[in-house]
C-alpha positions as CSV (number, residue, x, y, z in Angstrom):
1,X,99.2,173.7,182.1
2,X,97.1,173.6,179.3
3,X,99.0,174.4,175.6
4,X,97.9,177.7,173.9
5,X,95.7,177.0,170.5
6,X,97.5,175.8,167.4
7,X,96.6,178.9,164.7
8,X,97.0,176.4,161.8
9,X,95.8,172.9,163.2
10,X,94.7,170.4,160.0
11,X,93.0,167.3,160.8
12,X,92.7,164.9,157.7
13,X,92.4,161.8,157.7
14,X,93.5,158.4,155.5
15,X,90.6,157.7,153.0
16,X,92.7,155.8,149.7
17,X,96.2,153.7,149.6
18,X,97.7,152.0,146.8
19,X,100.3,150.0,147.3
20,X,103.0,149.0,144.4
21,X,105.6,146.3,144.5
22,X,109.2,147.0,143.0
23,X,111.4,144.1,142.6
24,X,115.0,144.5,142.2
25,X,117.9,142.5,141.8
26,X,121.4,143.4,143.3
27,X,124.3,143.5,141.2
28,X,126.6,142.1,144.3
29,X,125.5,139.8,147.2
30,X,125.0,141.4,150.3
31,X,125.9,138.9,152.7
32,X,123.4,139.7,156.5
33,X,124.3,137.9,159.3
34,X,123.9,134.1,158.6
35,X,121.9,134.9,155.5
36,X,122.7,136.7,152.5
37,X,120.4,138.9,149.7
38,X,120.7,138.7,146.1
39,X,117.6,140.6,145.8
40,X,114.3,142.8,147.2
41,X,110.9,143.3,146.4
42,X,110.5,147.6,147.1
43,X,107.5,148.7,149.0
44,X,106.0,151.9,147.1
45,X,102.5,153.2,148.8
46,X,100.3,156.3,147.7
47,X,98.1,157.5,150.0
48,X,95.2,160.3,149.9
49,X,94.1,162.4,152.6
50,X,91.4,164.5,153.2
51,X,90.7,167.3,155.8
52,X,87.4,168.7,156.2
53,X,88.5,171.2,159.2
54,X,90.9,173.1,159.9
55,X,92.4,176.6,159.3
56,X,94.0,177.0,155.7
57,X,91.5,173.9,154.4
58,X,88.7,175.0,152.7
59,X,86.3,172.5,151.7
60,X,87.4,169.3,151.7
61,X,90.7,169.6,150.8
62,X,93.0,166.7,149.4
63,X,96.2,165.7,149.0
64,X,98.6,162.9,148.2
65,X,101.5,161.4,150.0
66,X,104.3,158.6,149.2
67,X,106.7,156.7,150.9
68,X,109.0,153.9,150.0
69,X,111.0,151.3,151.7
70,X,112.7,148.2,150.7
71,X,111.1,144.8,152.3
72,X,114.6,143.3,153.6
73,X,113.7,139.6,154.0
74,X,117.0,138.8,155.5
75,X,117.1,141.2,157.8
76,X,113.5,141.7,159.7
77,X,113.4,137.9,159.7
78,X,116.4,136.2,160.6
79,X,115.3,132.1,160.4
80,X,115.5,128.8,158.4
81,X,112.3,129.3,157.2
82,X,112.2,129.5,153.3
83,X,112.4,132.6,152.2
84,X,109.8,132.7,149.3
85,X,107.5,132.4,152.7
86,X,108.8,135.0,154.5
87,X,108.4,137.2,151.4
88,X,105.5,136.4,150.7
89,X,103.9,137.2,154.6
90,X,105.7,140.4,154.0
91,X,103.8,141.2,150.6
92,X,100.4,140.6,152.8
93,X,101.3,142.4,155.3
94,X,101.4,145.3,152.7
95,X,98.2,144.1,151.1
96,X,96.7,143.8,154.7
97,X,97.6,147.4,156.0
98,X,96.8,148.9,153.0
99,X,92.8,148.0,153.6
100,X,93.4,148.7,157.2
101,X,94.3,152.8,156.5
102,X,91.1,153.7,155.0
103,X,88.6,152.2,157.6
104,X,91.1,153.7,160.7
105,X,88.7,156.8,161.4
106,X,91.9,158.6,163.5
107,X,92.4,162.2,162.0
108,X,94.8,164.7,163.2
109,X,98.7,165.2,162.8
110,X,100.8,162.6,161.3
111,X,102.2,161.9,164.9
112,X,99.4,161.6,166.1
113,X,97.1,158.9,163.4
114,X,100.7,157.1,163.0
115,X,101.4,156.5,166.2
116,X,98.0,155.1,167.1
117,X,98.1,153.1,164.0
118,X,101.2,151.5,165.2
119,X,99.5,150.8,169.0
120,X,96.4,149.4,167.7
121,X,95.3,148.6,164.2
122,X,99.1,147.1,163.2
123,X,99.4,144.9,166.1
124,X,95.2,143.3,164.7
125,X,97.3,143.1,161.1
126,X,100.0,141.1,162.4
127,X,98.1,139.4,165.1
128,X,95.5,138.4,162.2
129,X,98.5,136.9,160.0
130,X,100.0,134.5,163.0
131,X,96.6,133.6,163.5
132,X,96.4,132.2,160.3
133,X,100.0,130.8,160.5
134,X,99.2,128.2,163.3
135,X,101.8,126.2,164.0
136,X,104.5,127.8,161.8
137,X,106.8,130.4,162.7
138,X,105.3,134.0,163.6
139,X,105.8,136.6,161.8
140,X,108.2,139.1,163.7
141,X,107.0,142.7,165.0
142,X,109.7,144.0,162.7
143,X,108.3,142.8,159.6
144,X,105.0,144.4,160.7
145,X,106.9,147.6,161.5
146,X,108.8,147.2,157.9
147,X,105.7,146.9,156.0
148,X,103.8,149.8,158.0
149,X,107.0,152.3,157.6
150,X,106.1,153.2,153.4
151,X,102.1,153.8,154.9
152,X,103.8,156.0,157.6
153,X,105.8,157.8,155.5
154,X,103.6,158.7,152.9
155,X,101.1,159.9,155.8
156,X,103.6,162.2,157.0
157,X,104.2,163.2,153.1
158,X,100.6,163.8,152.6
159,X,99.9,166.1,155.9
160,X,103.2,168.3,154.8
161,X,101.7,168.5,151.1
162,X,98.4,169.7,152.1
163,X,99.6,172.4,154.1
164,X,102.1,173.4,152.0
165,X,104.8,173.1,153.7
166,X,108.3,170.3,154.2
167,X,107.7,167.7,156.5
168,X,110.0,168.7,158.8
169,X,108.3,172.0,159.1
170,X,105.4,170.7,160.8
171,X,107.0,169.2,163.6
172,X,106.7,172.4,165.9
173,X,104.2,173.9,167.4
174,X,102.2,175.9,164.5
175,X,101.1,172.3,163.7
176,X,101.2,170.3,167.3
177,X,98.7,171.7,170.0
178,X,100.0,168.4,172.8
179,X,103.6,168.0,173.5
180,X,105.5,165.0,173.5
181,X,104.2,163.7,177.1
182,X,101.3,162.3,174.8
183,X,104.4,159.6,173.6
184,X,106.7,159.2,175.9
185,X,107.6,159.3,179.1
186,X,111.0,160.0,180.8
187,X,113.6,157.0,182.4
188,X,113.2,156.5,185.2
189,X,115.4,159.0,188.1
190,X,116.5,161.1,185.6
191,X,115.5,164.9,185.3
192,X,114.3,164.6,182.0
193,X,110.7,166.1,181.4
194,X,108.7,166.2,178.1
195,X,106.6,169.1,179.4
196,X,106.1,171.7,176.9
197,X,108.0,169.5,174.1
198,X,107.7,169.2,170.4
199,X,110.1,167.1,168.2
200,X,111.1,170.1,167.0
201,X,113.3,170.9,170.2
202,X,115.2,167.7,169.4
203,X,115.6,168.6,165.9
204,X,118.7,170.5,164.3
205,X,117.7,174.0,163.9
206,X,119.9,174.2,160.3
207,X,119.7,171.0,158.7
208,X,122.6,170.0,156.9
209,X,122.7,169.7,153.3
210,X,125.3,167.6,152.5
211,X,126.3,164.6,154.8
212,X,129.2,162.3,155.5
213,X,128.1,158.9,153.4
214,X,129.2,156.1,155.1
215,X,130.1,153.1,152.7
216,X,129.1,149.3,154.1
217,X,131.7,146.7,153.5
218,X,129.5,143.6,153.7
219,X,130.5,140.0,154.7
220,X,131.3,139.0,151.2
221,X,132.6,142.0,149.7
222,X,136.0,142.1,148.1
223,X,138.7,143.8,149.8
224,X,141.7,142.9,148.0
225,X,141.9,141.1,144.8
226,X,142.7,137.6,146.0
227,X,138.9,138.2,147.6
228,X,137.5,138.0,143.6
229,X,136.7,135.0,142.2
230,X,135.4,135.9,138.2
231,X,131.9,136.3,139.1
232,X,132.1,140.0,139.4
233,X,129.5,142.1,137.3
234,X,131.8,144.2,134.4
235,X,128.9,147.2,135.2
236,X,131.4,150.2,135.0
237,X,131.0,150.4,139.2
238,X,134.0,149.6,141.4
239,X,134.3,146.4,143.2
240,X,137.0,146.3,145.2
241,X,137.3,148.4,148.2
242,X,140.0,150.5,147.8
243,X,138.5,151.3,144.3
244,X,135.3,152.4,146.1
245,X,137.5,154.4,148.4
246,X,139.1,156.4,145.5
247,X,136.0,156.4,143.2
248,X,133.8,158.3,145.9
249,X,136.1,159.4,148.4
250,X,134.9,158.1,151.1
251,X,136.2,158.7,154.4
252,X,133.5,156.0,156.4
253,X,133.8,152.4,156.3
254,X,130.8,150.6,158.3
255,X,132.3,147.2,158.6
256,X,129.9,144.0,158.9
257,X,131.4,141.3,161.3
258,X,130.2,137.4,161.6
259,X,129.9,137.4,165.3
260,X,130.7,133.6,165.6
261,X,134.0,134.1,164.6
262,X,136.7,136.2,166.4
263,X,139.4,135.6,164.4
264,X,137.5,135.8,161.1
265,X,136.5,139.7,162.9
266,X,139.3,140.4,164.0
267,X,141.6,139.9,160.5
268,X,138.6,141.4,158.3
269,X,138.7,144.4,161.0
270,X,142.3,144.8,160.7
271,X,142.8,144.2,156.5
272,X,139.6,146.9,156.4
273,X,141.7,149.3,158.8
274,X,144.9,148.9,157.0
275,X,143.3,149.5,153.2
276,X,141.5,152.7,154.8
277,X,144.5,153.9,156.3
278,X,146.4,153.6,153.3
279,X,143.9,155.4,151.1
280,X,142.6,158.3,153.5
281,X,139.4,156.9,154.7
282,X,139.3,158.3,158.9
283,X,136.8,156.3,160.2
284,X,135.4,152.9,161.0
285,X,132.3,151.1,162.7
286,X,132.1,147.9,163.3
287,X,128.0,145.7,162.8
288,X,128.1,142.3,164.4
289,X,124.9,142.0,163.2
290,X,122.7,140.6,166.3
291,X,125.0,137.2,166.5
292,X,127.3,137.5,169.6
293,X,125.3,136.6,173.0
294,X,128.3,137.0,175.5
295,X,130.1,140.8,176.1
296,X,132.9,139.3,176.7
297,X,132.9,138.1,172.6
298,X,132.7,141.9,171.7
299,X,135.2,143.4,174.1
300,X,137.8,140.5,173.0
301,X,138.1,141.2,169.5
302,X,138.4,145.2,170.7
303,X,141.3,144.2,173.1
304,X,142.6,142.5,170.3
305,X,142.3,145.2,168.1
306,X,144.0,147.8,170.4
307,X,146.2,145.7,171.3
308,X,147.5,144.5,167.5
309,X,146.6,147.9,165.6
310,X,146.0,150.7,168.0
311,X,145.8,153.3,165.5
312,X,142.8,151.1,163.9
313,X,140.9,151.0,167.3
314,X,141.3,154.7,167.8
315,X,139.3,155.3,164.0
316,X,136.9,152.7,165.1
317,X,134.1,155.7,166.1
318,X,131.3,152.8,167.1
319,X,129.8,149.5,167.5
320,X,126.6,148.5,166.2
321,X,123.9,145.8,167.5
322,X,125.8,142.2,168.8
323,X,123.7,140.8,170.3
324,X,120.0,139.3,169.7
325,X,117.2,141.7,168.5
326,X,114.6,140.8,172.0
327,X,115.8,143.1,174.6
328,X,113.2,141.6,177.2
329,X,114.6,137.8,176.3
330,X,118.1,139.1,176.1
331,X,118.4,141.6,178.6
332,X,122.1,141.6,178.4
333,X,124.0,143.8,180.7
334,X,126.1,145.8,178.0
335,X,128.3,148.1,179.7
336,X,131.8,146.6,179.7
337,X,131.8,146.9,175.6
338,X,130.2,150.4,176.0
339,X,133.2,151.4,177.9
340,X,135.6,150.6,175.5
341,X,133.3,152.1,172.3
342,X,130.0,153.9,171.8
343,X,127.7,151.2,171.4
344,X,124.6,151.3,169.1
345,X,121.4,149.6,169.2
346,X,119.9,149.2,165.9
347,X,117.7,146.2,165.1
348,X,116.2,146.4,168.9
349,X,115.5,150.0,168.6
350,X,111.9,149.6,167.6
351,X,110.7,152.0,169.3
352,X,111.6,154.7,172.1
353,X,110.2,152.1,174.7
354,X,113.0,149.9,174.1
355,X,115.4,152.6,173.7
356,X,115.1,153.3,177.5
357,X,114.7,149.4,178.3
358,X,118.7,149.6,176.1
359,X,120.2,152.6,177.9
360,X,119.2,150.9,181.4
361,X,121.7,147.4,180.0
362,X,124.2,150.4,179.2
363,X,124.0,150.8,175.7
364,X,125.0,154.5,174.8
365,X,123.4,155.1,170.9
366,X,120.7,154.9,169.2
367,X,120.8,154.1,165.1
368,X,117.5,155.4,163.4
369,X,115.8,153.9,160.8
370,X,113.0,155.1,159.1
371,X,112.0,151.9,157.3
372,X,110.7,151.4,161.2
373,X,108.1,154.2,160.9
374,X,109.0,158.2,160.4
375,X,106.8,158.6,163.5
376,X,108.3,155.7,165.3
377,X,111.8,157.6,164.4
378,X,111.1,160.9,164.8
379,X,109.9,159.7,168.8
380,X,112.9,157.6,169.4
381,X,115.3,160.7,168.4
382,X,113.0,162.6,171.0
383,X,113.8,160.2,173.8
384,X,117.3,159.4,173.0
385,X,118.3,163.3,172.2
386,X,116.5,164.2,175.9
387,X,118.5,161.6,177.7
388,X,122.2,162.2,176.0
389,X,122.3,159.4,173.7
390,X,124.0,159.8,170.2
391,X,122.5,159.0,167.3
392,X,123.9,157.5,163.5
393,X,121.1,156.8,160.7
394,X,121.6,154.1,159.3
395,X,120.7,152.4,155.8
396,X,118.7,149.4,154.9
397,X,120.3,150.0,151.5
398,X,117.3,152.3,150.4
399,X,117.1,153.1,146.5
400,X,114.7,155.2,144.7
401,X,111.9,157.1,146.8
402,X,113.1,155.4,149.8
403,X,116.3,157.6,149.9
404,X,115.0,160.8,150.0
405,X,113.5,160.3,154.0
406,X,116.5,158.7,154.8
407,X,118.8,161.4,153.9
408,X,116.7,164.0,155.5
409,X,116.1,162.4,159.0
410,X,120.1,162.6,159.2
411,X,120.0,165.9,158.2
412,X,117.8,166.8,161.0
413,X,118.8,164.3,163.7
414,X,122.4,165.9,164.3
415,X,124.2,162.2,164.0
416,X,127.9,161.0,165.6
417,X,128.7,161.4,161.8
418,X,126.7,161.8,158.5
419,X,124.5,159.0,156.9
420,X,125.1,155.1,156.2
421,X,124.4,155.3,152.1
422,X,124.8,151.9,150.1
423,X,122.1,151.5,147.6
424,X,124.4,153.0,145.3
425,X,126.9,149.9,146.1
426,X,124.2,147.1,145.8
427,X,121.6,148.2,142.9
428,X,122.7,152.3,141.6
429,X,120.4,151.2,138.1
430,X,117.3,151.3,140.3
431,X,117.4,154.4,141.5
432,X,118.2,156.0,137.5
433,X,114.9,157.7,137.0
434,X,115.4,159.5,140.9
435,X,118.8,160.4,140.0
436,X,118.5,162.3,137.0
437,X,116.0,164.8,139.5
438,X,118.5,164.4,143.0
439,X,122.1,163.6,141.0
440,X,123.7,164.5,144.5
441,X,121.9,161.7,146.2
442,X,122.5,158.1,144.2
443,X,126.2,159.0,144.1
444,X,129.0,159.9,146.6
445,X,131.1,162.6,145.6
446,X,134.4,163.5,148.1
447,X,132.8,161.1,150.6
448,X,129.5,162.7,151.0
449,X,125.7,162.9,149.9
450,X,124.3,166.0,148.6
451,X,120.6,166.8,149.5
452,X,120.6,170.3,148.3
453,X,118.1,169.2,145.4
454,X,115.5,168.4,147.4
455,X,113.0,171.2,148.1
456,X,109.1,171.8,147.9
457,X,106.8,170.3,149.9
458,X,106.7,166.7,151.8
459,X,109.6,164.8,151.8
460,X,110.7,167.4,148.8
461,X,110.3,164.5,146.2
462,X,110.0,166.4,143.2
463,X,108.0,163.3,141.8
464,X,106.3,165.3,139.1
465,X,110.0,165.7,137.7
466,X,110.6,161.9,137.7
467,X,110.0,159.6,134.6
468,X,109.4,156.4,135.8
469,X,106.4,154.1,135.4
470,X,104.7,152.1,138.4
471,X,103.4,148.8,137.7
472,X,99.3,148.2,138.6
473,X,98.8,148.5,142.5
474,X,99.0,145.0,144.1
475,X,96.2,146.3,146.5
476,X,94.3,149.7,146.0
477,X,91.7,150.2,149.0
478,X,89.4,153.4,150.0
């Protein structure tokens, strides 16, 4: 059955970007699987629309949009390669997609010109680059997918700000005349059906507006004080953990694991458990960080657990992505460590495709990102929502701009339990200029993130309120 007529349907389409690079240093290591990041070059696009049709357009209307994501090195790309060449394929990737946007003739709805950007014209980008790089390593989807998600962003930003309206807002059906069975496409036996579907069904009809922040304890953070060794910054911000704890509150701890190492997991589990417990903090997770290749790795060091500190295994709330990224090479059969916790995917959650390819090996969550695309999150949530998955956003320790989406897709997605939030841990001086606008969101207060200053259009920015000055575009296209 056809859908009736959308009253206010816009269709603009890409015609300018500018990318900027933002390079920040971190005031602590963050250690990420085998590798560990001292600092990251920030992703900041602009990008211009223009609609000449559509109700509520006169003319040929314009508007701006911006998104922001930290480039993470370390964690799209995994390898021994050197990492000045990793980052600088990333930076071209940026440079590269950047040119692409303004020659892509799609027009339409956000969901509609960003997911056929993503089928298409990325894969030509990053096919393009490998070319290029014959014999070396190839550059991962993910990084293609990283370097897209600030384009995709700031389209969604752009559509909202030309109608006038929040982002959210323009995911039902005053601005969508197809339903989601133009995306996705239900697992297999189940009674799932997309028929009739906007992402606003999946959304949470009151967003919230403050969230649960949970705090990352990374694989070289200090948890007690024999853990310091002098070469802690003297910055005014905690250090230790159970200074964190009492500083902001917090009642999360999202606690990264090595994944090669069960006994090294199993102590830093149990010293985490036994400093929250102490110090009020409810609730753990547990990130092994892609390493681990057998179950039977996970579900020890959970036996173990129980068995040693039972009260710590009942606040551990979930497990996040053991095992390797490639879902089709590792199509590990999951469901003896999803019987003992929720388990997560997160790094092979690239899109809702591979969502259902996880929940058919047993995993039971899904952990949203939008540094993987707004529309590629915003469709996952669908999918996962429809078939009774839970959902956690989760951080890739996003400052400045990058925040802002972040906050808002957990606001909307109805998570197991608030945000991951840890830019304020890593680098809280970049995000300064932001803060002074959104105080609520670059600092936990009683263990949560307040997101009650965002408002107006898009992604509720508030950019004309925020002093800070961008450096020249490294590419500026259209």
């Amino acid at each position: 059955m056809p859908l009736p007529p959308v009253a206010e349907r816009v269709l603009p389409r890409v015609v300018a970007t500018e990318v900027y690079f933002l390079p920040i240093s971190t005031r602590l290591p963050l250690k990420f699987g085998a590798e560990t990041v001292t600092s990251v070059t920030c992703a900041r696009v602009r990008l211009r629309v223009e609609a000449a049709r559509g109700a509520g357009v006169s003319g040929n209307a314009r508007a701006e949009g911006w998104g922001e994501t930290p480039l993470s090195v370390q964690w799209v790309w995994p390898s021994r390669v050197a990492y000045e060449e990793r980052h600088e394929c990333f930076l071209e990737l940026c440079r590269r997609i950047a040119a692409c946007w303004p020659s892509f003739r799609a027009e339409g709805h956000p969901l509609e010109t960003g997911h056929a950007f993503l089928e298409g014209p990325l894969h030509d980008v990053l096919n393009g680059l490998n070319r290029e790089r014959a014999g070396r390593e190839l550059v991962p989807w993910l990084a293609a997918l990283v370097a897209a998600s600030a384009f995709d962003l700031a389209l969604h930003d752009a559509y909202a700000n030309l109608v006038g309206e929040s982002v959210y807002d323009t995911y039902g059906p005053r601005h969508l005349d197809f339903d989601l069975r133009r995306f996705l496409e239900p697992a297999e036996g189940s009674d799932v059906s997309f028929d009739g579907k906007r992402p606003a069904d999946y959304l949470a009809r009151k967003p919230l507006t403050s969230l649960v922040a949970w705090h990352l304890v990374g694989g070289r953070d200090a948890v007690e004080p024999e853990d310091l060794d002098g070469t802690e910054p003297l910055d005014g911000y905690p250090t230790l953990l159970r200074d964190w704890i009492r500083t902001d509150g917090l009642i999360g701890l999202k606690v990264k694991l090595r994944g090669d190492d069960a006994a090294w997991d199993l102590d830093r589990l149990l010293r985490v458990a036994r400093i929250a417990r102490e110090e009020g903090a409810r609730w753990l997770s547990a990130d092994f960080n892609c390493t681990v290749h057998e179950p039977e790795y996970v579900n020890g060091v959970l036996d173990r657990l129980r068995a040693t500190d039972p009260a710590a295994f009942d606040c551990l709330l979930y497990v996040e992505q053991p095992f390797p990224y490639e879902l089709e090479s590792h199509p590990i059969d999951v469901r003896t460590v999803a019987a003992r916790k929720l388990l997560f995917l997160d790094e092979s959650a690239h899109d809702w495709k591979l969502v259902r390819r996880g929940r058919s090996l047993g995993w039971t969550g899904v952990a949203l990102k939008t540094c993987k695309t707004q529309t590629g999150a915003i469709l996952s949530l669908c999918w996962a929502k429809a078939h009774g998955m839970s959902l956690m956003v989760q951080d890739l320790t996003n400052p400045r701009l990058a925040q802002i989406p972040h906050v808002l897709l957990a606001a909307h997605a109805e998570t197991l339990l608030g945000v991951e939030t840890n830019a304020m841990q890593f680098y809280p001086e970049a995000s300064r200029a932001e803060a002074e606008v959104h105080p609520g969101l670059y600092r936990r207060r009683e263990g949560r993130v307040d997101l009650s200053s965002i408002r107006g259009t898009g992604f509720g920015y508030r950019l004309d309120e925020i002093r800070t000055e961008l450096p020249k575009p490294a590419a500026a296209c259209g």
